[in-house]
PLY file of the C-alpha trace (Angstrom):
ply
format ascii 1.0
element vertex 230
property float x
property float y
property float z
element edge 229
property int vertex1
property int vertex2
end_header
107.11 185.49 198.40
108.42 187.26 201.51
112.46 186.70 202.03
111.56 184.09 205.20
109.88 182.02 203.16
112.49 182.06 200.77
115.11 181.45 203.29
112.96 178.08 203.81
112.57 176.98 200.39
116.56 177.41 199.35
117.44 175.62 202.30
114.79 172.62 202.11
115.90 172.45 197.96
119.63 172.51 198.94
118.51 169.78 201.87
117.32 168.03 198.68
120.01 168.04 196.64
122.19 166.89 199.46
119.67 164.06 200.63
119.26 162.82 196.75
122.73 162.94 195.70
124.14 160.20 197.56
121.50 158.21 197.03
121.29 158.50 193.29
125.69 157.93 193.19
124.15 154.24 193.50
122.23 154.80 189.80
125.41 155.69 187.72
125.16 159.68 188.23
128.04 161.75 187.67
129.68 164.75 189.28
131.15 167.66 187.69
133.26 170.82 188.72
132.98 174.01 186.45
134.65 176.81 186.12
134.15 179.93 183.77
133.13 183.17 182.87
129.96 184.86 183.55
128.78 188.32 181.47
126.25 190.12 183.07
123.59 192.62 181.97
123.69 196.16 182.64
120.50 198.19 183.29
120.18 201.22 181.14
121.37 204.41 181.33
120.66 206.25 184.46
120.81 203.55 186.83
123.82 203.70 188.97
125.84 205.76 185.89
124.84 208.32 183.89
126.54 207.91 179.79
127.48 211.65 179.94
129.47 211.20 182.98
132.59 209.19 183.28
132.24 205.52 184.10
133.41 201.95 184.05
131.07 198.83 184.44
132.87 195.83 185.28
130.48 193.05 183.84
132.49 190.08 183.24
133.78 187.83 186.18
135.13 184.57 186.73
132.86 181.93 188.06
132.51 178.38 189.61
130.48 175.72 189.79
129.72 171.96 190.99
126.54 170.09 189.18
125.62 166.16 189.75
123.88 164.43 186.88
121.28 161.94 187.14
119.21 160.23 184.59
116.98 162.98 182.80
117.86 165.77 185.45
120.60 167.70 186.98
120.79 169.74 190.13
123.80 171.84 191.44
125.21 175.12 192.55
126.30 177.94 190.49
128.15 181.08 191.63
128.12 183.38 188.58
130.72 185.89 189.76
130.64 189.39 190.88
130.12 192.87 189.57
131.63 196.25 190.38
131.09 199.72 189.08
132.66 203.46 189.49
131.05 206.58 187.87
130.77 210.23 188.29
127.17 211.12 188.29
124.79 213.68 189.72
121.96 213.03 192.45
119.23 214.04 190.39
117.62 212.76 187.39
116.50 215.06 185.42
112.34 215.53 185.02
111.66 218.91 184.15
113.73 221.82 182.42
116.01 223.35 184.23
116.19 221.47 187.34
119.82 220.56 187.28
119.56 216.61 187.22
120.32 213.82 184.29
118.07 213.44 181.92
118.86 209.71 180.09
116.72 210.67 176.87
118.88 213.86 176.09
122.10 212.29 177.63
122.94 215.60 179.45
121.49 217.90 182.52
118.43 219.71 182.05
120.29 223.18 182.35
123.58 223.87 184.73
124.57 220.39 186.05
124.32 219.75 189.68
127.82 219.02 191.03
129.16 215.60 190.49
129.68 212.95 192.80
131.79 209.42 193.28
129.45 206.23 192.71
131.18 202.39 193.67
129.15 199.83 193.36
129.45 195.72 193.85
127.31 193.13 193.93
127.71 189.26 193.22
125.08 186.34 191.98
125.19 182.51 193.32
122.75 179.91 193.73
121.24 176.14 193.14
119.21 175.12 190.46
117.49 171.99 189.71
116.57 170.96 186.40
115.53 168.16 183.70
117.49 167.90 180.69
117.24 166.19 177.52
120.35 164.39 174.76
119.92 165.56 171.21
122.86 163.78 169.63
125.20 161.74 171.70
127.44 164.68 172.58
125.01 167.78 173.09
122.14 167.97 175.80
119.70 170.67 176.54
117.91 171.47 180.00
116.33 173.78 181.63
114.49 174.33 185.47
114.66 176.41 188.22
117.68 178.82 189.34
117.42 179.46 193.37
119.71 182.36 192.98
120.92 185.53 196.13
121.66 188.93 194.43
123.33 191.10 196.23
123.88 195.05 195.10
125.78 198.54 197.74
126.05 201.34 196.20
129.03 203.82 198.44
128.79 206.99 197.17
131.38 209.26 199.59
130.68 212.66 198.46
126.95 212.32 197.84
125.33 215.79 196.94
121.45 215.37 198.18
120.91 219.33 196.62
122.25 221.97 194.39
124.30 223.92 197.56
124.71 221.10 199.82
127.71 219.70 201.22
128.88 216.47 200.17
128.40 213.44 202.79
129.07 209.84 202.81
125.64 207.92 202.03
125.64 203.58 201.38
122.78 202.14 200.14
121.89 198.21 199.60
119.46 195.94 198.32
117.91 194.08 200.95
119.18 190.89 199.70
117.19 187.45 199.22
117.01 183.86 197.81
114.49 184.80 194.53
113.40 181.74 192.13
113.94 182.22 188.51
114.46 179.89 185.24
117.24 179.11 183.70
118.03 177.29 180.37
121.30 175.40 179.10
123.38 173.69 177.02
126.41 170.93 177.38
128.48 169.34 175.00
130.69 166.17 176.31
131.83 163.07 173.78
130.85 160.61 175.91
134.69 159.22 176.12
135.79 162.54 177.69
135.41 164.18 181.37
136.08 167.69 179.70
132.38 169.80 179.07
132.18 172.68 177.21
128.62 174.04 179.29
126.09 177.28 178.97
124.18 178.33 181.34
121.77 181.41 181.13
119.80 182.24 183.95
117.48 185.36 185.11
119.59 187.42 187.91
117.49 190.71 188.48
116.37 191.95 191.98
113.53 192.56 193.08
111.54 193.42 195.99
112.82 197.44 197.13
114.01 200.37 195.27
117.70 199.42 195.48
118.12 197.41 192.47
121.52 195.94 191.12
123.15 197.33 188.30
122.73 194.02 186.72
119.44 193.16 185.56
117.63 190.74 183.22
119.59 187.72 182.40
123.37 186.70 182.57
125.35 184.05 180.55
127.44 181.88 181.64
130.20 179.22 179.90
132.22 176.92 181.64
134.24 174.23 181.22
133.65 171.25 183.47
135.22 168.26 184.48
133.27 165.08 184.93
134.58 162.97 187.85
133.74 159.53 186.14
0 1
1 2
2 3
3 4
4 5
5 6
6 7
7 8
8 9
9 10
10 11
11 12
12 13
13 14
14 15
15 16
16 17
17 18
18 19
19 20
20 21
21 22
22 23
23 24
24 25
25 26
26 27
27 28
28 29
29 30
30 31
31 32
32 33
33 34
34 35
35 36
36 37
37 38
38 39
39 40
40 41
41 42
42 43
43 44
44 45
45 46
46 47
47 48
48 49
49 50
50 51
51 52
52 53
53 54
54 55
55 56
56 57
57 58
58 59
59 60
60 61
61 62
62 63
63 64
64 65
65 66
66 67
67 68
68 69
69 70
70 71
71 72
72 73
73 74
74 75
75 76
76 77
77 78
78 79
79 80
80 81
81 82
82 83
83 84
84 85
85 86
86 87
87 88
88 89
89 90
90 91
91 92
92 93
93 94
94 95
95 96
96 97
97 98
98 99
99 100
100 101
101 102
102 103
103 104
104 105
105 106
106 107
107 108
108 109
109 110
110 111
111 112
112 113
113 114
114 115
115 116
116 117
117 118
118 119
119 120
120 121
121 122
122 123
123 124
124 125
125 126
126 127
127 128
128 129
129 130
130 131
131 132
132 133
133 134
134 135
135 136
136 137
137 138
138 139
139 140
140 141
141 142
142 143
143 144
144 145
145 146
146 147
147 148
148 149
149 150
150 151
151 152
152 153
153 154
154 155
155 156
156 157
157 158
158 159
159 160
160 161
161 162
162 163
163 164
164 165
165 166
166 167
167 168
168 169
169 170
170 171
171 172
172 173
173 174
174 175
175 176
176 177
177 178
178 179
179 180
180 181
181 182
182 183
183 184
184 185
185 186
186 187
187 188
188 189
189 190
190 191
191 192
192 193
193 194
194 195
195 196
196 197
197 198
198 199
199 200
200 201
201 202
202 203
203 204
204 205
205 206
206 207
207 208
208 209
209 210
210 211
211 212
212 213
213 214
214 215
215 216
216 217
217 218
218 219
219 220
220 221
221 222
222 223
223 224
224 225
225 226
226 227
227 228
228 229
């Protein structure tokens, strides 16, 4: 799905969402703020670090949230938080011996390292999701639906080293970012006497769509503790 027709379809399900909720107020829904911690998923070695290398990967952030609950479904917003990275890693990887660059199955240069250079990355996850959801005992409820979601991923690298006697330059690269669909699953448990929620929500958070992927990939998990405006 090309990026303007994604553009489209978040804003005509967040037109949705805002067209249904006040209407459904009327039918004994109930709002809820979250707030929480999200861990993300790192992609393996090689992508955006290199193991041998010094480097710190700065996967858990805070998040927030706001869902409204009808009868049988739920829709809301979710951002899951933002990740950062900084690494000392070569410009290469590594694909045939003696060629200077990383090679992830070895965890070390094929031959002489090329020189080293600076890698900072950040990117950060939010979106809407709409889903159905389902009691199991008078306190816990399962769901599960659709996650609208906007990744986002630069890479700065100041001193990038493009070949063995080069000179380092500055060099930024980004993934083109857009509104991708993806499921989600999760879990709530409330006593119905209480506005306090103890809620997880897992969703799918990878990019797609050009060469400049995140550094977070596959799916991220998310717990939060809500309040229920009653």
């Amino acid at each position: 799905m090309k990026a303007r027709k994604l553009d489209i379809f978040v804003l005509a399900i967040t037109l949705l969402i805002v067209t249904i909720a006040p209407i459904a107020t009327a039918y004994a829904g109930q709002w809820t703020v979250l707030g929480g911690v999200s861990q993300f998923t790192a992609h393996d070695d090689g992508v955006w670090y290199q193991e041998a290398f010094p480097h710190k990967l700065n996967l858990i952030s805070p998040s927030v949230g706001v869902r409204y609950d009808g009868e049988g479904w739920t829709a809301g917003y979710m951002h899951l938080g933002r990740v950062t990275s900084d690494a000392k890693a070569v410009a290469l990887d590594g694909r045939v011996p003696g060629d200077g660059g990383y090679n992830s199955a070895t965890k070390s240069c094929n031959g002489p390292c090329w020189p080293l250079s600076t890698w900072h990355g950040k990117g950060e996850v939010q979106g809407v999701f709409l889903g159905l959801k389902r009691p199991v005992s008078p306190a816990w409820t399962v769901e599960g639906g659709l996650y609208l979601y906007r990744p986002t991923w630069q890479m700065d690298i100041p001193d990038w080293i493009g070949c063995l006697n080069c000179k380092p330059s500055p060099l930024t690269v980004k993934h083109h970012a857009y509104w991708q669909p993806g499921p989600y699953i999760g879990v709530r448990w409330q006593l119905p006497s209480n506005p306090l929620s103890l809620n997880l929500f897992i969703a799918q958070t990878a990019t797609r769509g050009d060469e400049w992927c995140s550094l977070y990939t596959g799916a991220t998990y998310n717990l939060s503790i809500g309040y229920t405006f009653k």
